[in-house]
Backbone as CSV, one residue per row, in Angstrom:
resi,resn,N_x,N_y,N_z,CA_x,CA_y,CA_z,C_x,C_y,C_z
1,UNK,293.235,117.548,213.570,293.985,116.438,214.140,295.382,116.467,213.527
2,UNK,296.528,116.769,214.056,297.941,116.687,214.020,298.373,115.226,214.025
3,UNK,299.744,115.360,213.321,300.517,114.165,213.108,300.213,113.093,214.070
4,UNK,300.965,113.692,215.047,301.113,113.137,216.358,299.811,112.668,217.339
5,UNK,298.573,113.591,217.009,297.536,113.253,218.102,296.132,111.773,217.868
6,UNK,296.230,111.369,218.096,295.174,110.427,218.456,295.893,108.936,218.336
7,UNK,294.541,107.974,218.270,295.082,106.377,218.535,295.202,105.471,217.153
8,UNK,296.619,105.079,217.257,297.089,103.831,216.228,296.678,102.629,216.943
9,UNK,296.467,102.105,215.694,295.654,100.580,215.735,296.669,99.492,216.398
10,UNK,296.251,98.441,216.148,296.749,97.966,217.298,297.950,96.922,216.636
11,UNK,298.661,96.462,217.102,300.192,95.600,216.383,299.299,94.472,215.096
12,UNK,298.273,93.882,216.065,297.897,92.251,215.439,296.929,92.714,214.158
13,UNK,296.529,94.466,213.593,295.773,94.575,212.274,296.719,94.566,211.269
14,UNK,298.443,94.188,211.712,299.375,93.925,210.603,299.282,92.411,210.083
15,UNK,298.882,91.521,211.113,298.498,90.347,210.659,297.269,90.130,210.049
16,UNK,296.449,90.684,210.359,295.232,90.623,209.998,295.516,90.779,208.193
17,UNK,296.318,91.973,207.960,296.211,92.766,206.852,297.115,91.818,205.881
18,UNK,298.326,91.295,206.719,299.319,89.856,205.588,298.568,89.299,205.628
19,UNK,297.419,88.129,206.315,297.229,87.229,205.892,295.896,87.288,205.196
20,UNK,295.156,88.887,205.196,294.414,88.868,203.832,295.271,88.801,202.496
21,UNK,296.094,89.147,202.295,296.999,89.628,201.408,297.333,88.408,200.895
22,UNK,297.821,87.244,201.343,298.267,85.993,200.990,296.933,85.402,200.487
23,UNK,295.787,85.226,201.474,294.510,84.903,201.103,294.605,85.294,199.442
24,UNK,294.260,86.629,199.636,294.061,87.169,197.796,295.093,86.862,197.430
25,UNK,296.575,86.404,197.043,297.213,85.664,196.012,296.801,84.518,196.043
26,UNK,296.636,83.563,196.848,295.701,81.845,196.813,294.878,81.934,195.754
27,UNK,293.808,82.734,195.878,292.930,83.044,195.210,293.306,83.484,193.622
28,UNK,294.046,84.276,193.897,294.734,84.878,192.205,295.134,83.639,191.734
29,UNK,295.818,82.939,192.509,296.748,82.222,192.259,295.827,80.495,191.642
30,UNK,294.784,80.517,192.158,293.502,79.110,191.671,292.910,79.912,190.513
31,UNK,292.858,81.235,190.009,292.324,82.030,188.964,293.496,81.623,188.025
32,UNK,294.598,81.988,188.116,295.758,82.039,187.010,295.889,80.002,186.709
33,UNK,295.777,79.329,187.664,295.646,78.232,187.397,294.823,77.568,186.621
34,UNK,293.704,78.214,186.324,292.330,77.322,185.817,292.557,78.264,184.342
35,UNK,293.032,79.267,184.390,292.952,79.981,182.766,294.185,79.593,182.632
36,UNK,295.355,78.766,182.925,296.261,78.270,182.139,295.678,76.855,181.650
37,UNK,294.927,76.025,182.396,294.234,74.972,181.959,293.359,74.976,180.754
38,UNK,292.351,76.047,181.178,291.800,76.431,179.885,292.455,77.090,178.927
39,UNK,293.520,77.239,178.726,294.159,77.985,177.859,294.536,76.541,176.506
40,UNK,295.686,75.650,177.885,296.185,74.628,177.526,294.894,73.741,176.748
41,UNK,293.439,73.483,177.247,293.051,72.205,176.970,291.331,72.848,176.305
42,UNK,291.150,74.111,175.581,290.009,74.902,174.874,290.698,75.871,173.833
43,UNK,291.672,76.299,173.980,292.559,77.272,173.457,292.280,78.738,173.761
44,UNK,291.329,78.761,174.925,291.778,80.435,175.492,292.886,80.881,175.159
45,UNK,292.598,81.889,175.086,293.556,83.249,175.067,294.564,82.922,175.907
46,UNK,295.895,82.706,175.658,296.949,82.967,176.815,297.276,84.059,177.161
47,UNK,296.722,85.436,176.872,297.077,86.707,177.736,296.358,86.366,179.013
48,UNK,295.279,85.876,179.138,294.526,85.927,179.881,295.379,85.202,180.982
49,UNK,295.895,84.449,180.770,296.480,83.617,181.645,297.507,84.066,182.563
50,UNK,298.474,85.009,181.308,299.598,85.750,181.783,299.042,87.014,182.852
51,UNK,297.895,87.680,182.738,297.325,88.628,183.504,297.613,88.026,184.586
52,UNK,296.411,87.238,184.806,295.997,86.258,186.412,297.754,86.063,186.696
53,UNK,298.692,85.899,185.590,299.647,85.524,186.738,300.441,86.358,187.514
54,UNK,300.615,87.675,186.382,300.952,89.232,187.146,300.004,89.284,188.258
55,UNK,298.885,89.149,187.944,297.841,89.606,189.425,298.405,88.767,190.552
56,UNK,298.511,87.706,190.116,298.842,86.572,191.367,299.998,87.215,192.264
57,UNK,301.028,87.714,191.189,302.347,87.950,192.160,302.379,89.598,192.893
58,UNK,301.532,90.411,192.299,301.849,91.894,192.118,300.549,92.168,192.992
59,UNK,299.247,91.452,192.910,298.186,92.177,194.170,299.192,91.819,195.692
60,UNK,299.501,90.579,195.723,298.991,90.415,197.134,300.745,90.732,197.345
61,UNK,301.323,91.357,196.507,303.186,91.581,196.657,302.852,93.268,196.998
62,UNK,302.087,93.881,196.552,301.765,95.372,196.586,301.461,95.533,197.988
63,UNK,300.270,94.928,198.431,299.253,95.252,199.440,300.594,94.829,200.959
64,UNK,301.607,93.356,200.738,302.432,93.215,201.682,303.405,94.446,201.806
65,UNK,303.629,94.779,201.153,305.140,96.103,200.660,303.861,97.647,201.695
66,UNK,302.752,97.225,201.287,302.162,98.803,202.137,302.102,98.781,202.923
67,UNK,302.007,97.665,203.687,301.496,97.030,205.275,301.603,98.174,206.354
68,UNK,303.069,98.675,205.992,303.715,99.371,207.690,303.712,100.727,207.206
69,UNK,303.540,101.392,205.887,302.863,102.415,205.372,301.572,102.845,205.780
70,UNK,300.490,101.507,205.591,299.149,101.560,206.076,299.222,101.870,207.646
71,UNK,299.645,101.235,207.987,299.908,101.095,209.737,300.122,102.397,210.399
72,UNK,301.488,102.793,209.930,302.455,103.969,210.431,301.413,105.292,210.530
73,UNK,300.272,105.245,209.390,299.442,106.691,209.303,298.438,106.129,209.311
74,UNK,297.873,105.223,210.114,296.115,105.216,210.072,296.387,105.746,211.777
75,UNK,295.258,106.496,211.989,294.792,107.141,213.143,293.192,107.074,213.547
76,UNK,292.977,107.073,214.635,291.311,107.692,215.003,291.355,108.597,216.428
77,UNK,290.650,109.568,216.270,290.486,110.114,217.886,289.148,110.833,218.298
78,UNK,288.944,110.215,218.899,287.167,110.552,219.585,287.398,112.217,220.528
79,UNK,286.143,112.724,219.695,286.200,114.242,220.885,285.058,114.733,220.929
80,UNK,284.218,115.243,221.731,283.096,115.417,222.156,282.282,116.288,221.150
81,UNK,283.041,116.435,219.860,282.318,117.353,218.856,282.402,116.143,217.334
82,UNK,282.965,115.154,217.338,283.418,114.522,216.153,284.029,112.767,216.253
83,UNK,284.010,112.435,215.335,284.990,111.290,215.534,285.885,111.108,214.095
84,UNK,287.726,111.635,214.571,287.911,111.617,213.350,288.628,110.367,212.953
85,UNK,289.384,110.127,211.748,290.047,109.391,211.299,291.165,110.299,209.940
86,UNK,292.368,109.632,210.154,293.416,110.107,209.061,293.832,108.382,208.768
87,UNK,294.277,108.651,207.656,294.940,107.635,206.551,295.572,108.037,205.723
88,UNK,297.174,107.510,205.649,297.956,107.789,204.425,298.530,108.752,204.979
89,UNK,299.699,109.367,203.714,300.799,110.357,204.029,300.646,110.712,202.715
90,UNK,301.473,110.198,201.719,300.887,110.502,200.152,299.397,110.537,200.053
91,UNK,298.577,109.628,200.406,297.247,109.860,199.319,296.679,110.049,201.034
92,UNK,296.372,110.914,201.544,295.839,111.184,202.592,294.379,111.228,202.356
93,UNK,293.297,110.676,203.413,292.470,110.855,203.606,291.913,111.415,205.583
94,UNK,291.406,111.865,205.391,290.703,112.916,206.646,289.584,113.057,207.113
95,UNK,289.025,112.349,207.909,287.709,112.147,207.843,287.082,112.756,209.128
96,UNK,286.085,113.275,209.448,285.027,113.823,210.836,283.795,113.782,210.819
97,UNK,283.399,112.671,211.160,281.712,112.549,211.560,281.413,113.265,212.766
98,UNK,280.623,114.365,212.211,280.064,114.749,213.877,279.490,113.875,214.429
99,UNK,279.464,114.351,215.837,279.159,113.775,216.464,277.215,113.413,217.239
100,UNK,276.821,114.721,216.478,275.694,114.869,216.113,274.722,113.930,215.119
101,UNK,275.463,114.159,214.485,274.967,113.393,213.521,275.165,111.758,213.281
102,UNK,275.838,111.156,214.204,275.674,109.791,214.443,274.400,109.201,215.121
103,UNK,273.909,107.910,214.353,272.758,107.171,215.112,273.384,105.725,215.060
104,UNK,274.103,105.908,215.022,274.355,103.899,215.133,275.990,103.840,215.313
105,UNK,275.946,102.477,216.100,277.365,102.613,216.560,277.486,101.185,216.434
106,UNK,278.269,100.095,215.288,278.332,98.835,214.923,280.035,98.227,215.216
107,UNK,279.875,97.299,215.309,281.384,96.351,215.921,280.719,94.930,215.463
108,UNK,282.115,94.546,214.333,281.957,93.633,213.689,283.065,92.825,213.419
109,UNK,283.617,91.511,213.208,284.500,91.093,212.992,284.077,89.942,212.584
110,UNK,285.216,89.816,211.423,284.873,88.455,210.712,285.820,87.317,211.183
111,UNK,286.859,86.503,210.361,287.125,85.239,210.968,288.518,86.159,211.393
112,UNK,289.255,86.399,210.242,290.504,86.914,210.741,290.442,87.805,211.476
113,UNK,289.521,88.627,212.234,289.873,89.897,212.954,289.683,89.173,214.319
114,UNK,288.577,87.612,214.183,288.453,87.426,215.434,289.536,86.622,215.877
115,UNK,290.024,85.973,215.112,291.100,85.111,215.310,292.608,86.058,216.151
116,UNK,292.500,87.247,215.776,293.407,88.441,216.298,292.829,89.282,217.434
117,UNK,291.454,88.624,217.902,291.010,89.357,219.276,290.175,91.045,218.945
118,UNK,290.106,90.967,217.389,290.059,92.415,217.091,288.298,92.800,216.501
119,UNK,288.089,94.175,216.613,287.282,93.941,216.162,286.964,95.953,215.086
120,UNK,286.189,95.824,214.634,285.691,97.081,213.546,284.654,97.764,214.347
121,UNK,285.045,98.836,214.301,284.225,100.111,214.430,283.141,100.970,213.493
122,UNK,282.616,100.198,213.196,281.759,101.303,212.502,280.877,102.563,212.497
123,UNK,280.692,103.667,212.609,280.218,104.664,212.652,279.338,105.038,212.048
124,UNK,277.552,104.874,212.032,276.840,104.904,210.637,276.074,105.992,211.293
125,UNK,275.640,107.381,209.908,275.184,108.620,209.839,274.173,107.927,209.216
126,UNK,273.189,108.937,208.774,272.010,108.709,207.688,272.581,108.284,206.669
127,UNK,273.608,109.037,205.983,274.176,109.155,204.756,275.349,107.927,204.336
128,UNK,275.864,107.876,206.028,277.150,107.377,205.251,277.783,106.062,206.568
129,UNK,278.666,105.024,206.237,279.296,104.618,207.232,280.969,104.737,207.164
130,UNK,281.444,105.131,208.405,282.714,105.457,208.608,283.416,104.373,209.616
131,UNK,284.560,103.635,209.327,284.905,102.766,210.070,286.258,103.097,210.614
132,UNK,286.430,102.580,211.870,287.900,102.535,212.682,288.101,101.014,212.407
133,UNK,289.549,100.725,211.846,289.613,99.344,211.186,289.909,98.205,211.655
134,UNK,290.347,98.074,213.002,289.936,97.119,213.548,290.716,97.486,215.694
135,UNK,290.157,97.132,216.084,290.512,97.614,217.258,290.615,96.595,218.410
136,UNK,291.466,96.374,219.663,290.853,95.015,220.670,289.267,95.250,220.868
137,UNK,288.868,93.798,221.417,287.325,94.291,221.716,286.887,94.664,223.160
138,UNK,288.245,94.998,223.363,288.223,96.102,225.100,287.734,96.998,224.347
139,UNK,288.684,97.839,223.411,288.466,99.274,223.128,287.280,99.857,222.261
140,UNK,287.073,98.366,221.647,285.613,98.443,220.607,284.376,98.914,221.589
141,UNK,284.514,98.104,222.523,283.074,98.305,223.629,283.161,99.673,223.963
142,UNK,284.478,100.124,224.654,284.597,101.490,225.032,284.243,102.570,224.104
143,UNK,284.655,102.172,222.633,284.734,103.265,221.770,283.286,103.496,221.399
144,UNK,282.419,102.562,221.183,281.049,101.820,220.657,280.093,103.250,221.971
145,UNK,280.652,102.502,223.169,279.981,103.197,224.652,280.327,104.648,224.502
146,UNK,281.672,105.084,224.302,281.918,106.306,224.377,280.827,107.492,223.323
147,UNK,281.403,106.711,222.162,279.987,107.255,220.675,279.099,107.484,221.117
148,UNK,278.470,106.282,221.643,276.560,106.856,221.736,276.652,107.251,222.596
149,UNK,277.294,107.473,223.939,277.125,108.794,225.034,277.342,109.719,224.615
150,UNK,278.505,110.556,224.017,278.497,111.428,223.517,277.560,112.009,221.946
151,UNK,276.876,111.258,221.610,275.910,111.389,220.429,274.596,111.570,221.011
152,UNK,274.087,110.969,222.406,273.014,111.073,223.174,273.244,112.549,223.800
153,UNK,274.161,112.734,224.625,274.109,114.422,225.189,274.404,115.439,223.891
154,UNK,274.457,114.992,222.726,274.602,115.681,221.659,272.866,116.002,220.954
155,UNK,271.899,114.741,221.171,270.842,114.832,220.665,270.322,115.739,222.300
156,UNK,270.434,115.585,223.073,269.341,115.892,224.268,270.225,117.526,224.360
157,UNK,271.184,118.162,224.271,271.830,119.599,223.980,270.573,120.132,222.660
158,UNK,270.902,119.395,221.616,270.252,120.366,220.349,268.842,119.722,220.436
């Protein structure tokens, strides 16, 4: 699979992906709060405090800064021998489940993916599950339908 060939996700898994991102600083951010309390009113450790507050600003400041990094190089493309996936440019990952070897074909979405119309692809082997990360749930059905047809004339061939 080349630069250029197969399908990018869709505009609204950039929202999906900020407003996990904000989610996890909230969260950092009620963590760094309660160990400055306890710091202030038990005498915890104030490193501890200072951590949670780097975490607070630097997880969910990291994960926003990758967003269109993540975006720009996630790929998937279905072909009658495989289903692959690429991720990344620096830390690349490359992935091909035959197509053989698939028995299950899962679509899942939680609040934020549904709230964005979107939904997850999952791909599960014996061994392993491989996901397309979130997709409309036009293309989920199609992709879901496309899999096990081509995994069925794959079992009834061998």
């Amino acid at each position: 699979m080349d630069e250029m060939k197969g399908e990018q996700l869709p505009a609204q898994i950039k929202t999906v992906w900020r407003t996990k991102a904000l989610i996890d600083g909230v969260i950092w951010l009620v963590i760094t709060i309660f160990l400055v309390s306890a710091w202030r009113l038990w005498g915890w450790p104030w490193w501890l405090a200072a951590v949670a507050g780097a975490a607070t600003i630097l997880h969910p400041g990291i994960h926003l800064v990758l967003i269109p990094y993540r975006y720009r190089f996630w790929r998937y493309l279905i072909t009658p021998t495989a289903v692959y996936s690429r991720s990344g440019y620096i830390f690349r990952s490359e992935k091909a489940v035959p197509i053989s070897r698939i028995q299950n074909v899962t679509l899942e979405s939680g609040p934020l993916m549904q709230w964005q119309g979107l939904q997850e692809v999952q791909v599960q082997t014996a061994s392993t599950t491989d996901t397309i990360a979130g997709v409309t749930k036009e293309v989920a059905a199609q992709l879901r339908d496309r899999i096990m047809q081509l995994a069925q004339e794959a079992r009834d061939e061998g």
